[in-house]
C-alpha positions as CSV (number, residue, x, y, z in Angstrom):
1,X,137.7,119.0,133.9
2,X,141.4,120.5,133.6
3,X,144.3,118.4,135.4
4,X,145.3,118.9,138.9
5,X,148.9,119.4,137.2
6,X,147.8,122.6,135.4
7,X,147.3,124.9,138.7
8,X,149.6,122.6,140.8
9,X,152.0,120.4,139.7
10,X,152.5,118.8,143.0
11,X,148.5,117.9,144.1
12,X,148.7,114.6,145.8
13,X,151.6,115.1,148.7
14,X,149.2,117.8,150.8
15,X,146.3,115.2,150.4
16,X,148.2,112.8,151.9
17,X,151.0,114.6,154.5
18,X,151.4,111.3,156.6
19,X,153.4,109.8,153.3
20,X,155.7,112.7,153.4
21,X,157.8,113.7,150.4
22,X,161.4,112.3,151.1
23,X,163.1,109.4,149.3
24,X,162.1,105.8,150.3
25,X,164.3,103.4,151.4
26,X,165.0,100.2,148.5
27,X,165.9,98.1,151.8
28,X,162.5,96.0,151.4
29,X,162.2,95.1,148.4
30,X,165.9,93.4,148.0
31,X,166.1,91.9,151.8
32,X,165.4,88.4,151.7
33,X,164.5,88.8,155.5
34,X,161.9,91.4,154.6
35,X,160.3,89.5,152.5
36,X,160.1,86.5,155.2
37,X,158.4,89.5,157.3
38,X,155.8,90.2,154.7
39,X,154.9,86.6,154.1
40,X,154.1,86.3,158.3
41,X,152.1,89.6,158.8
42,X,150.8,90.5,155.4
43,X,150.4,87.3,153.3
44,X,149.5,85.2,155.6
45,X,145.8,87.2,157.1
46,X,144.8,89.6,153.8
47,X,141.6,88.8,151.6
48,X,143.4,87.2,148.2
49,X,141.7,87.6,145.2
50,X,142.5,84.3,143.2
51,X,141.4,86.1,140.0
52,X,138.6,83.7,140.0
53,X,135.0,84.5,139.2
54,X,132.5,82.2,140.6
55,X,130.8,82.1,137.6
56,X,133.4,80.2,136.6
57,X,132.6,77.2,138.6
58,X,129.0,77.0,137.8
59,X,128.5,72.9,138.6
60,X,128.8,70.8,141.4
61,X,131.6,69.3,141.3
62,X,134.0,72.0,139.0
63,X,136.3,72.8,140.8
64,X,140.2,74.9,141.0
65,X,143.4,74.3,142.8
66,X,145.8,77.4,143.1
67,X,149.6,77.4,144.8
68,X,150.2,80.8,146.7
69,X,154.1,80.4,147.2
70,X,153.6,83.8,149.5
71,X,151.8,82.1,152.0
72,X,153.4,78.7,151.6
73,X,150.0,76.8,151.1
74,X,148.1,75.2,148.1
75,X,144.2,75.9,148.0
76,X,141.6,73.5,146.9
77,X,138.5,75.8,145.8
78,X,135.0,73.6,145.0
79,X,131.1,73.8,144.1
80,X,130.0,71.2,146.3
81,X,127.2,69.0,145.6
82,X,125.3,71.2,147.8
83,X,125.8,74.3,145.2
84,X,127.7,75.8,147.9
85,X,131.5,77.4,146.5
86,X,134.2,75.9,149.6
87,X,138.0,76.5,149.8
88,X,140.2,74.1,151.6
89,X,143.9,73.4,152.1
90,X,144.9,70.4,149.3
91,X,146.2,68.4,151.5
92,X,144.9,64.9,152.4
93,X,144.7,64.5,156.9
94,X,146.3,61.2,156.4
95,X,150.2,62.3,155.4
96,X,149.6,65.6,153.7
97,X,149.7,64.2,150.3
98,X,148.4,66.8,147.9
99,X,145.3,65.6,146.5
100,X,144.8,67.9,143.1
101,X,147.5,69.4,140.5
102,X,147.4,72.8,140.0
103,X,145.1,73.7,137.4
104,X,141.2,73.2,137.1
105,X,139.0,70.3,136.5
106,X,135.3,68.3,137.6
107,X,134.8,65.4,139.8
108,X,132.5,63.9,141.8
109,X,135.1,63.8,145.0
110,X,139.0,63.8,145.2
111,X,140.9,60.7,146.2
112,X,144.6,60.7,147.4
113,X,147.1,59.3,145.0
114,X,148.9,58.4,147.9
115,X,147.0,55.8,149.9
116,X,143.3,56.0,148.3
117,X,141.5,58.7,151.2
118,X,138.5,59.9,149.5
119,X,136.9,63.3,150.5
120,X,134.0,64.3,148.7
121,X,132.7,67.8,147.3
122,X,131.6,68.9,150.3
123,X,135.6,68.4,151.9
124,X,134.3,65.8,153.9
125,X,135.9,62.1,154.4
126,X,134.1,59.4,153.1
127,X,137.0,56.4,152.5
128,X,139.8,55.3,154.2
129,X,141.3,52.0,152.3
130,X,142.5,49.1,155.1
131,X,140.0,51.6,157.5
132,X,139.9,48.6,160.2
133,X,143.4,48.5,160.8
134,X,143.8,52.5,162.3
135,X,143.4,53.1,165.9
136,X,140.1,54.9,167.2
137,X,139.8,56.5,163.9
138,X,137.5,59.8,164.1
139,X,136.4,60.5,159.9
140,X,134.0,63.3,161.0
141,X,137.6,64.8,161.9
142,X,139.5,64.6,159.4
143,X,138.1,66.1,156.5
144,X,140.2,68.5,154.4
145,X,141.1,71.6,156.6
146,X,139.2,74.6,155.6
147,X,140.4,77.9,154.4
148,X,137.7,81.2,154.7
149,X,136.1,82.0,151.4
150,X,134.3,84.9,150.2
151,X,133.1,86.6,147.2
152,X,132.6,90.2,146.5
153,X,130.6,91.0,143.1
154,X,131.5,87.4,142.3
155,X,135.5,87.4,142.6
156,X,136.4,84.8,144.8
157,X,138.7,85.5,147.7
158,X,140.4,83.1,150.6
159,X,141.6,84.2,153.3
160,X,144.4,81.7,155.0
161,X,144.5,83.2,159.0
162,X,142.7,81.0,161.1
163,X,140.5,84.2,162.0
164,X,140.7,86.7,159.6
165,X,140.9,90.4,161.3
166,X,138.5,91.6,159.0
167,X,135.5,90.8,156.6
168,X,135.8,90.9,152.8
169,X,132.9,93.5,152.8
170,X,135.4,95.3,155.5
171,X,138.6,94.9,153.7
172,X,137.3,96.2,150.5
173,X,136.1,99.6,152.0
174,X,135.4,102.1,149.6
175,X,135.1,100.3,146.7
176,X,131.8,99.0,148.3
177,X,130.7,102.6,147.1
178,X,133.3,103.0,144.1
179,X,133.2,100.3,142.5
180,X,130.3,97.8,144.0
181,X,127.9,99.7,140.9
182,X,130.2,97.9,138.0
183,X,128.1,95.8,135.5
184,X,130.7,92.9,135.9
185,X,128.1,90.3,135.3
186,X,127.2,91.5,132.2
187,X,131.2,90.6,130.9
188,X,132.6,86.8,130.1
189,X,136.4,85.8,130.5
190,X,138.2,86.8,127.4
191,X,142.0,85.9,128.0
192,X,144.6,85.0,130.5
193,X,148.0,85.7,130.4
194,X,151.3,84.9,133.1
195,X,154.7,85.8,133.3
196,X,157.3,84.9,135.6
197,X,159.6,87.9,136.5
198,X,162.8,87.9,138.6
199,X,162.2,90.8,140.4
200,X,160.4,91.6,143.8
201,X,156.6,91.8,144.0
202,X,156.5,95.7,144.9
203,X,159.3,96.8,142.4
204,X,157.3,94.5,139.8
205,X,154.0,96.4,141.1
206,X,155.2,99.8,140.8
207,X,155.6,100.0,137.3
208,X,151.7,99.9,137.0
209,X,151.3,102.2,139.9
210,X,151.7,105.5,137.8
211,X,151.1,107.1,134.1
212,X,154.6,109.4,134.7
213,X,156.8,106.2,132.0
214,X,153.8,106.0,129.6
215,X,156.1,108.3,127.3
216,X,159.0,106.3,127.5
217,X,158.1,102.7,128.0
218,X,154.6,102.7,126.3
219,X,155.6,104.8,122.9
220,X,155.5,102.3,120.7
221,X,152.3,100.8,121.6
222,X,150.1,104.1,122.7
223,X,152.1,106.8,122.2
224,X,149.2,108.2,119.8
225,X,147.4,108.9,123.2
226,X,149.8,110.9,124.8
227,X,149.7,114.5,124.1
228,X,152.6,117.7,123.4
229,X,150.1,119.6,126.1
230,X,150.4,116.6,128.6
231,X,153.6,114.8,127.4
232,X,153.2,113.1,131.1
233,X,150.2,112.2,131.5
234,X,150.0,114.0,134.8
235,X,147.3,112.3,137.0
236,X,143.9,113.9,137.5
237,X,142.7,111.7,140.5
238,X,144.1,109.6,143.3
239,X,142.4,107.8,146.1
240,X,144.8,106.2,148.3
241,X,143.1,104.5,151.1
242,X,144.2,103.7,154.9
243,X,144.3,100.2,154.9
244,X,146.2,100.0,151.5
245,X,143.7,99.9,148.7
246,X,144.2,102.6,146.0
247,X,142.2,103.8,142.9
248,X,144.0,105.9,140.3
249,X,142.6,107.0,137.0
250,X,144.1,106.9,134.0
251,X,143.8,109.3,131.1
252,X,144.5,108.8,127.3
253,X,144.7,112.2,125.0
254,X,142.0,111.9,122.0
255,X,143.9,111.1,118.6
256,X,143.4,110.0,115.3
257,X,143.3,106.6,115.1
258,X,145.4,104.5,113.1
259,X,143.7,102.2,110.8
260,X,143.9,99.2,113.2
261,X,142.1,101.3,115.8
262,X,139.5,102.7,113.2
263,X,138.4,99.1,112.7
264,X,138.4,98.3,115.9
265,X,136.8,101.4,117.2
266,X,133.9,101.3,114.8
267,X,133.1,97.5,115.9
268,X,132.8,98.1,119.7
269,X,133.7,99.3,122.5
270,X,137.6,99.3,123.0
271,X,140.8,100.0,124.4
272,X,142.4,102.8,123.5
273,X,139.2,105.0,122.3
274,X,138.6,107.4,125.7
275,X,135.7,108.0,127.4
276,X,133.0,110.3,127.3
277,X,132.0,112.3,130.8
278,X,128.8,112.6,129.6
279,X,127.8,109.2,129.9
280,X,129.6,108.1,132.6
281,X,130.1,104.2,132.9
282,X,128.7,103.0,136.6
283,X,131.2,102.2,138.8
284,X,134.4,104.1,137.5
285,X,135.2,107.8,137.7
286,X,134.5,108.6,134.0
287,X,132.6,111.9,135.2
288,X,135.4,113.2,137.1
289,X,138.7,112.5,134.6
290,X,138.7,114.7,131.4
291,X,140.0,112.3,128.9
292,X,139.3,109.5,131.1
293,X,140.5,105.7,129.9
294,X,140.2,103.8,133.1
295,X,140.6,102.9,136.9
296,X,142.9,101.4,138.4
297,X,141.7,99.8,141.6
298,X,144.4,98.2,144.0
299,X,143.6,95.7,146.7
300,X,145.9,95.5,149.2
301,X,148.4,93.9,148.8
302,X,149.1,92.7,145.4
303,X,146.0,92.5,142.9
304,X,143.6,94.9,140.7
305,X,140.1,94.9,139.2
306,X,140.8,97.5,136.6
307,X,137.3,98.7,135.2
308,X,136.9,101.0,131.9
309,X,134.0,101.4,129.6
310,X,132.5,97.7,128.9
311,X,135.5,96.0,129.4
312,X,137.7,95.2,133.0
313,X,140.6,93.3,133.4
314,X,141.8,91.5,136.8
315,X,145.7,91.2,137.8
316,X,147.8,89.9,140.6
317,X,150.9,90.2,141.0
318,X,152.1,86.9,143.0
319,X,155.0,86.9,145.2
320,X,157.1,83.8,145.0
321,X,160.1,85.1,146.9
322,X,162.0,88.5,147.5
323,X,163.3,88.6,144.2
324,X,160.5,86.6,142.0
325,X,157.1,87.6,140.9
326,X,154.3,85.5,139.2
327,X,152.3,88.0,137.3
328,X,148.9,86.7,135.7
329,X,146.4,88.9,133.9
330,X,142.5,88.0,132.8
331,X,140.7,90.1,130.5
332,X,137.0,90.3,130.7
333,X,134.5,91.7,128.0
334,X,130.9,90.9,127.0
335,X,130.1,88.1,125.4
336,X,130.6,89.1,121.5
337,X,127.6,88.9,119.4
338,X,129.5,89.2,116.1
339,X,132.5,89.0,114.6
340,X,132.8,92.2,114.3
341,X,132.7,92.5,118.0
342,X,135.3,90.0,118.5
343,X,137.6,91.7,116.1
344,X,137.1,94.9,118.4
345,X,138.1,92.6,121.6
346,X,141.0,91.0,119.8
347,X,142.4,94.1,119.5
348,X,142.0,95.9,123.1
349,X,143.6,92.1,124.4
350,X,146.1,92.6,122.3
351,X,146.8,96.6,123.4
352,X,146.2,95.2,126.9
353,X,148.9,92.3,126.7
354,X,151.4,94.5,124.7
355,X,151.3,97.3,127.6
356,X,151.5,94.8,130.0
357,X,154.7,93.2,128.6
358,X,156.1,96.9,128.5
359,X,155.8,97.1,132.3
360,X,157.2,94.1,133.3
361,X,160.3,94.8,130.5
362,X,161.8,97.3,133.4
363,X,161.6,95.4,136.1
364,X,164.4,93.0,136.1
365,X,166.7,95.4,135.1
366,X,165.4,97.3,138.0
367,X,165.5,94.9,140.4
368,X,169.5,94.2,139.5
369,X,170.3,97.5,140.4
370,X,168.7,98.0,143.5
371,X,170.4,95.0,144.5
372,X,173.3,96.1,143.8
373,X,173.0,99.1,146.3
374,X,174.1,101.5,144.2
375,X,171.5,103.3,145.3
376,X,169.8,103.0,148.6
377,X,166.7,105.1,148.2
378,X,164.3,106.3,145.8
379,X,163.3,109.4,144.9
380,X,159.9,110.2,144.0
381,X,157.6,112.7,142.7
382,X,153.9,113.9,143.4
383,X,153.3,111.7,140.2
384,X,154.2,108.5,142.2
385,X,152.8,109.0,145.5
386,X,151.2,105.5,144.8
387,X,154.3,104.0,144.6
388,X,155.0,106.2,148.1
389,X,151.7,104.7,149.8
390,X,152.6,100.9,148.9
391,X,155.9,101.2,150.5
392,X,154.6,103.0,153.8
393,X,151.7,100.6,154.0
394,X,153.9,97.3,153.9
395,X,156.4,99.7,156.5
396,X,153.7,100.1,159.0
397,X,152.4,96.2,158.3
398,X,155.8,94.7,159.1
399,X,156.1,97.2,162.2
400,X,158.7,99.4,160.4
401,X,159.9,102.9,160.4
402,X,159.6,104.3,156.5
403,X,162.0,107.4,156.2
404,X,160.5,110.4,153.8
């Protein structure tokens, strides 16, 4: 399949005329009050992905706790006794003590460190210490408030509105179709990795929301893959959905390996290697990409499940405030059978992690100067219309005009 790019250079923009092709205002992603926007009509009702498998809670009783600073809540998520997977606010109904650290852990129940209320697995109140001294005290009412939970393929995803506008099945759309065909079951968590960055959440994003820096930021680590024929890496396929979600493939120009890759490459599946359209991998767009290396799948608003050939990694990009980002990255590949296989894995974790840091090396800097309103706009090409979507789909969230 030749690249869009070599019979137009500009593809995407008549695809998608409702994004138009003028620069973007930099006013939200430096405007503390922006920000404050997002939090209220974004944050607060989307489908999260806590980059959380199920499978990784297995027994009664394992359980997770994760602080989203965007929506201003802590979430308790638990297999209950009953086998059933719960999410609930951490936050005991006697003063709002939090009852769990952030982190992960097993228990049997969760007692407050602040007066001894017990709740057990299930969220429900089962102690109250000194109980005969409260006043017409109601237990069936007061166990820990309950946040909506849902899975799709196994990731686990909360949802803090009291009722959520939309299902999970509905929010994902088409990546029911896409993606929904991915062997993710058949891969094991491999890694994790976060980074705190002083920049804002979209600015932080759009560094991984396009292959037109891979020349520039990424040469040291996979420069090999980039080719004199396609010193751009022009992008062969786009899907950019209504409600946010976008899918872009990226492409990675055969090459001789060097002799880290060779030894990798003759272990296992990894990295940097390509794909074959002959064989496509189920649930990507191998068959469509010449080239192809992977898919990048966004989920409105701020994570990824990024699938290539027997390997996927899951990202979020966590906003903390209008100019801090929480970034956090878990790799997922079979379970190795070998050494040899882990040495193959070692290495794609380490590619992985090393283009990762690259990304996020720009985005302070970035952030600085935006906020310095030097500029007030950005200018964009057909290469970045992803960049373009995210912008005019937090615009029209926050009820905003978005010039260009």
């Amino acid at each position: 399949m030749s690249s869009p790019a070599s019979g137009n250079p500009r593809p995407f923009a008549p695809r998608y005329p409702q994004l138009g092709t003028g620069p973007v205002p930099v006013t939200s992603a430096v405007d503390p009050a922006y920000f404050e926007l997002e939090r209220e009509r974004i944050f607060r009702g989307m489908w999260i992905n806590l980059i959380l498998r199920d499978s990784e809670l297995p027994e009664p009783g394992d359980y997770v706790v994760r602080h989203l600073e965007a929506q201003d809540a802590t979430v308790l998520v638990v297999r209950g006794d009953d086998g059933r997977l719960r999410a609930f606010h951490n936050v005991c109904t006697h003063r709002g003590n939090q009852l769990a650290p952030q982190g992960a852990g097993h228990c049997a129940g969760f007692q407050c460190g602040f007066h001894g209320w017990t709740f057990d697995t299930r969220g429900r109140l089962v102690f109250v210490s000194d109980e005969q001294r409260f006043h017409a005290l109601d237990k069936a009412a007061l166990g820990l408030p309950p946040v909506h939970l849902d899975t799709w393929r196994g990731f686990v995803f909360v949802n803090l509105a009291r009722r959520p506008a939309q299902s999970l099945e509905q929010a994902m759309s088409e990546f029911n179709a896409d993606l929904k065909p991915y062997p993710f079951e058949r891969m094991v968590l491999a890694g994790r990795y976060r980074y705190t960055v002083n920049a804002n959440w979209k600015v932080t994003m759009n560094a991984f929301q396009e292959s037109y820096h891979g020349a520039f930021v990424h040469k040291l680590s996979v420069g090999q893959c980039i080719s004199p024929q396609d010193p751009y890496l022009a992008v062969q396929r786009i899907k950019l959905q209504e409600n946010g979600n976008q899918s872009i493939s990226v492409h990675l120009a055969p090459h001789a390996p060097s002799p880290a890759e060779k030894l990798a490459f003759d272990f296992g599946a990894t990295f940097t290697q390509g794909g074959d359209a002959t064989t496509a991998f189920p649930g990507t767009a191998q068959h469509e990409v010449r080239d192809w290396g992977f898919d990048l799948n966004i989920i409105f608003p701020y994570s990824r499940i990024n699938v290539g050939a027997g390997w996927y990694y899951v990202d979020a990009f966590w906003p903390v405030a209008h100019d801090r980002t929480v970034y956090e990255l878990a790799y997922y590949f079979p379970m190795p059978q070998r050494a040899s296989e882990m040495i193959s894995q070692e290495y794609s974790k380490i590619v992985l992690r090393d283009l990762s840091r690259e990304d996020l090396a720009t985005n302070e800097a970035t952030h600085r100067s935006l906020r310095s309103g030097a500029i007030g706009q950005m200018v964009l090409s057909d290469q970045e219309i992803a960049v373009r979507h995210l912008y005019h789909t937090v615009a029209a969230r926050c009820g905003r005009e978005l010039a260009g």
